[in-house]
C-alpha positions in Angstrom: -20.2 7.2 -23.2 -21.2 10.7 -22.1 -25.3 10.6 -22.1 -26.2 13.8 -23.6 -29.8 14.3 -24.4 -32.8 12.8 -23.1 -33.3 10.2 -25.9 -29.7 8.7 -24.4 -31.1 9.0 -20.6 -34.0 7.0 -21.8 -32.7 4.6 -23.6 -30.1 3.6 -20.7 -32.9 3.3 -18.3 -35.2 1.4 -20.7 -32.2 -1.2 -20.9 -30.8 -0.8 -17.3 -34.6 -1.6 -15.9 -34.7 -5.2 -18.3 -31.1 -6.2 -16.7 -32.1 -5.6 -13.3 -35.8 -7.1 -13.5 -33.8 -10.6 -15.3 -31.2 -10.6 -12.6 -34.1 -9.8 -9.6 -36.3 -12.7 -11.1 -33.3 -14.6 -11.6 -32.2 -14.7 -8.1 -35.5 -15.5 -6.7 -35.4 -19.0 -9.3 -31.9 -20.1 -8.0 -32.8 -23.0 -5.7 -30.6 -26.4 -4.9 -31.5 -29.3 -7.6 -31.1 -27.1 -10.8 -27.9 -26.6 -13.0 -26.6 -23.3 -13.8 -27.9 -23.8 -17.1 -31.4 -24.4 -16.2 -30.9 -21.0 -14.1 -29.2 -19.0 -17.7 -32.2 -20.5 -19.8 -34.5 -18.4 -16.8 -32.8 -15.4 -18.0 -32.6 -16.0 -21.5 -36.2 -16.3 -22.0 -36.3 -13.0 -19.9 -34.4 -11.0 -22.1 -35.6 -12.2 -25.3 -39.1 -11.7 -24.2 -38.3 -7.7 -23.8 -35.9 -7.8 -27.2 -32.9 -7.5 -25.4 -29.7 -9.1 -26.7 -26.7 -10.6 -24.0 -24.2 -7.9 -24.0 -21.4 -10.6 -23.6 -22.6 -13.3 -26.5 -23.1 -10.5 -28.7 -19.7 -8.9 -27.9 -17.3 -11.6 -27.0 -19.1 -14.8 -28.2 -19.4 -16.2 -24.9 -21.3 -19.8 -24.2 -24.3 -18.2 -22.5 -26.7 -15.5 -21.8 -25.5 -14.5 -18.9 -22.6 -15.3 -16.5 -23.2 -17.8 -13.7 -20.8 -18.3 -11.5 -20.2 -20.8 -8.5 -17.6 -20.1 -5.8 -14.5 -19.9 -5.5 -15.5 -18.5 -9.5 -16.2 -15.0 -8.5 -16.8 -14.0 -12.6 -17.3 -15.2 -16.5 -18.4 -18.5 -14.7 -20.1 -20.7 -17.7 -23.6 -21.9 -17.6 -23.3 -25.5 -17.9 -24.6 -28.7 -16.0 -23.3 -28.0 -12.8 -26.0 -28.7 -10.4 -26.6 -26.0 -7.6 -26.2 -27.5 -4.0 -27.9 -26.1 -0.7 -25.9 -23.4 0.6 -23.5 -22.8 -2.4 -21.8 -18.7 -2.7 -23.0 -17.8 -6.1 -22.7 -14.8 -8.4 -24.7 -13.7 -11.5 -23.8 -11.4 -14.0 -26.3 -9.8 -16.1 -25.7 -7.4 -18.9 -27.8 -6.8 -22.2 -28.1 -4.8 -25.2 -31.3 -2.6 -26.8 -31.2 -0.1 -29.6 -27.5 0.0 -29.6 -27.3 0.3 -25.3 -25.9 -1.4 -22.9 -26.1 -2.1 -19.1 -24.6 -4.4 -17.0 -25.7 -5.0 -13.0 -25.0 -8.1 -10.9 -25.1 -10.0 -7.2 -23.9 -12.6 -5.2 -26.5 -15.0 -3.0 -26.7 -18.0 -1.5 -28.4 -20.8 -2.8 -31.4 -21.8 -1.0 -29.7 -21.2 2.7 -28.9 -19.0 5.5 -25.7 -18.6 6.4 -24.7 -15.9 8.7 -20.7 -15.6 7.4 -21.6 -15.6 4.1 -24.5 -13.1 4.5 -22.2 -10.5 6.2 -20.0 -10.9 3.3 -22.7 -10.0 1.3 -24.1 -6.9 3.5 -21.1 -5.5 3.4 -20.4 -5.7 -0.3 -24.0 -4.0 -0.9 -23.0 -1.9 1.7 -19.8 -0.8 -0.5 -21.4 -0.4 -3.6 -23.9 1.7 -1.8 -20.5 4.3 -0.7 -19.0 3.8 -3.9 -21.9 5.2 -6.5 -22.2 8.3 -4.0 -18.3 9.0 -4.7 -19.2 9.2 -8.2 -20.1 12.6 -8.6 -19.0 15.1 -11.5 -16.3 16.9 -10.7 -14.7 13.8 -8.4 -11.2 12.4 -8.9 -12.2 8.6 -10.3 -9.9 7.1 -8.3 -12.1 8.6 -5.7 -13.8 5.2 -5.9 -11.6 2.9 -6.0 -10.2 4.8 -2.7 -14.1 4.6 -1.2 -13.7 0.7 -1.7 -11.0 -0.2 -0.4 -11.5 1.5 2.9 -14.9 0.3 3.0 -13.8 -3.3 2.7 -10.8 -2.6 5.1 -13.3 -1.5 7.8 -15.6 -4.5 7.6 -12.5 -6.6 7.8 -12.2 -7.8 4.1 -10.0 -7.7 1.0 -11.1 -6.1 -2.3 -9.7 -8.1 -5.4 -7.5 -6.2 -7.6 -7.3 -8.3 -10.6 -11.2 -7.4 -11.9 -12.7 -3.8 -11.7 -15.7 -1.7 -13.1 -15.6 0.5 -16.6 -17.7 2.9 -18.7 -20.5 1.4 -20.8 -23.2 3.0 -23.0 -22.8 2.3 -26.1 -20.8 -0.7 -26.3 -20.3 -3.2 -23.2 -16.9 -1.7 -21.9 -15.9 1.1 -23.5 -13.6 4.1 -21.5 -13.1 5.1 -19.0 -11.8 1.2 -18.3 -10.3 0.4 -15.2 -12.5 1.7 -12.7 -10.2 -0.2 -10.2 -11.2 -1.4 -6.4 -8.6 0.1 -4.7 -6.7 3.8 -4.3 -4.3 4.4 -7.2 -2.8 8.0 -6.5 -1.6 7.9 -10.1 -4.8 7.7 -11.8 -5.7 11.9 -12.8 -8.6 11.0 -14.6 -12.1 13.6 -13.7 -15.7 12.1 -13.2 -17.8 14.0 -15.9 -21.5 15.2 -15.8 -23.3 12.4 -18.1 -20.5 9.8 -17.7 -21.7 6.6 -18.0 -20.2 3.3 -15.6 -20.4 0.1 -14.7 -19.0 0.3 -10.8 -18.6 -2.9 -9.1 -17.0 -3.5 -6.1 -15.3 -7.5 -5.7 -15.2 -8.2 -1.7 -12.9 -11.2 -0.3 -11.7 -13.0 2.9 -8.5 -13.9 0.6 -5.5 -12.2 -1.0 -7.4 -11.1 -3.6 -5.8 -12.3 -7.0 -7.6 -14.1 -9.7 -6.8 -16.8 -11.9 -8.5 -18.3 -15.0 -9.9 -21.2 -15.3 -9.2 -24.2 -18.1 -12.6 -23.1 -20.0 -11.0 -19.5 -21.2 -13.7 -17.7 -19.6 -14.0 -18.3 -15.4 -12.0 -16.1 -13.2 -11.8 -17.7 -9.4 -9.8 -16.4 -6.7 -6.3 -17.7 -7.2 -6.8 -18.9 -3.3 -9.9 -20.5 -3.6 -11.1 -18.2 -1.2 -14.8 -16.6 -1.0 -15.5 -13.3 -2.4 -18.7 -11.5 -3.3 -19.8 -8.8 -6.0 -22.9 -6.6 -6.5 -22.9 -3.7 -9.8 -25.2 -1.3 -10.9 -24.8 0.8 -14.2 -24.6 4.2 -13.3 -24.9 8.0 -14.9 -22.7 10.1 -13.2 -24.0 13.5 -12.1 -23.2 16.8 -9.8 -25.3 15.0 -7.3 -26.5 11.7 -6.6 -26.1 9.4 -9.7 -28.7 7.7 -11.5 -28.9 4.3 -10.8 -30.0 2.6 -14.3 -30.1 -0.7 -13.1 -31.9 -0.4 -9.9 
């Protein structure tokens, strides 16, 4: 959607400030000993608590509130009885609806462990999102991010994955522009407008970066079984700096 008045402004940030507060609290639960259910009940109780409805039950009927997933999963992972272990790559995936709009923001961690390979895998997917919503600007070529990924991912010595990419959000969960891919297509003509509103996440990995779904229908892990990482924000684009709705 294109965010025209103030009411829609509003209204994105009033949804875009639940998602990121139930992710944030979320990520400081995840510990070793609990199942990934346990840790999607967390963020159930969060959303419901502020009115908010999961953007991906309510769209595509998926099994839980949110989207848990456990390495080499890197997305639609299923909340189930898996029990986290000590030192596990994990991702969560948190997107919600309130008065008819969405948001959508997500992370990688590691549960309840340092781990110094890991952790740069992480810094420098953050560090990509971080380039990738200041090449979102009105006025910008679109592919201008997918072309700010991949170089930023190339320089810190990784792959992006090219199977999973961002979209536009609003007023449904994806909605155009879709595709909002991780790497440079020179083909793609399509203009960033002022009020545009997107979902950009970045997919880091030390592997070839393909996908494959699992047996459930649902998890996508890399067709390696390789690590990768992921951080989103929902995003309005502007003529300047965007604003981040799911800070």
């Amino acid at each position: 959607m294109t965010a025209d008045s103030q009411k829609d402004i509003e209204s994105l940030k009033a949804i875009g400030r639940i998602c990121a507060e139930t992710l944030r609290k979320m990520m400081n639960a995840t510990r070793a000993g609990m199942t990934t259910r346990e840790l999607d009940e967390i963020g159930r109780a969060l959303l419901e608590a502020e009115g908010a409805r999961s953007a991906p039950q309510k769209t595509y009927n998926f099994p839980g509130m949110t989207c848990i997933s456990v390495s080499p999963v890197i997305a639609h992972g299923i909340p189930n009885e898996y029990v986290l272990q000590e030192g596990e790559l994990i991702h969560i995936d948190v997107s919600a609806e309130l008065d008819g709009y969405y948001a959508d923001t997500g992370a990688s961690l590691v549960v309840s462990k340092r781990d110094r390979n890991l952790e740069r895998l992480l810094d420098a997917t953050k560090a990509t999102l971080a380039k990738a919503l200041r090449a979102a600007k009105a006025g910008n070529p679109l592919n201008g991010i997918g072309r700010t990924v991949q170089a930023e991912a190339r320089k810190r010595g990784y792959n992006v994955i090219y199977d999973l990419t961002g979209h536009g959000i609003g007023r449904h969960l994806h909605e155009p522009p879709r595709e909002i891919l991780n790497f440079h297509n020179p083909n793609d003509n399509r203009i960033l407008n002022d009020g545009l509103v997107l979902a950009i996440e970045p997919f880091l990995t030390t592997g070839i970066g393909r996908v494959v779904e699992e047996k459930d229908g649902w998890s996508l892990r890399t067709i390696d079984k390789s690590i990768a990482a992921q951080f989103e924000h929902t995003i309005v684009v502007t003529k300047n700096e965007p604003i981040i709705l799911t800070l």
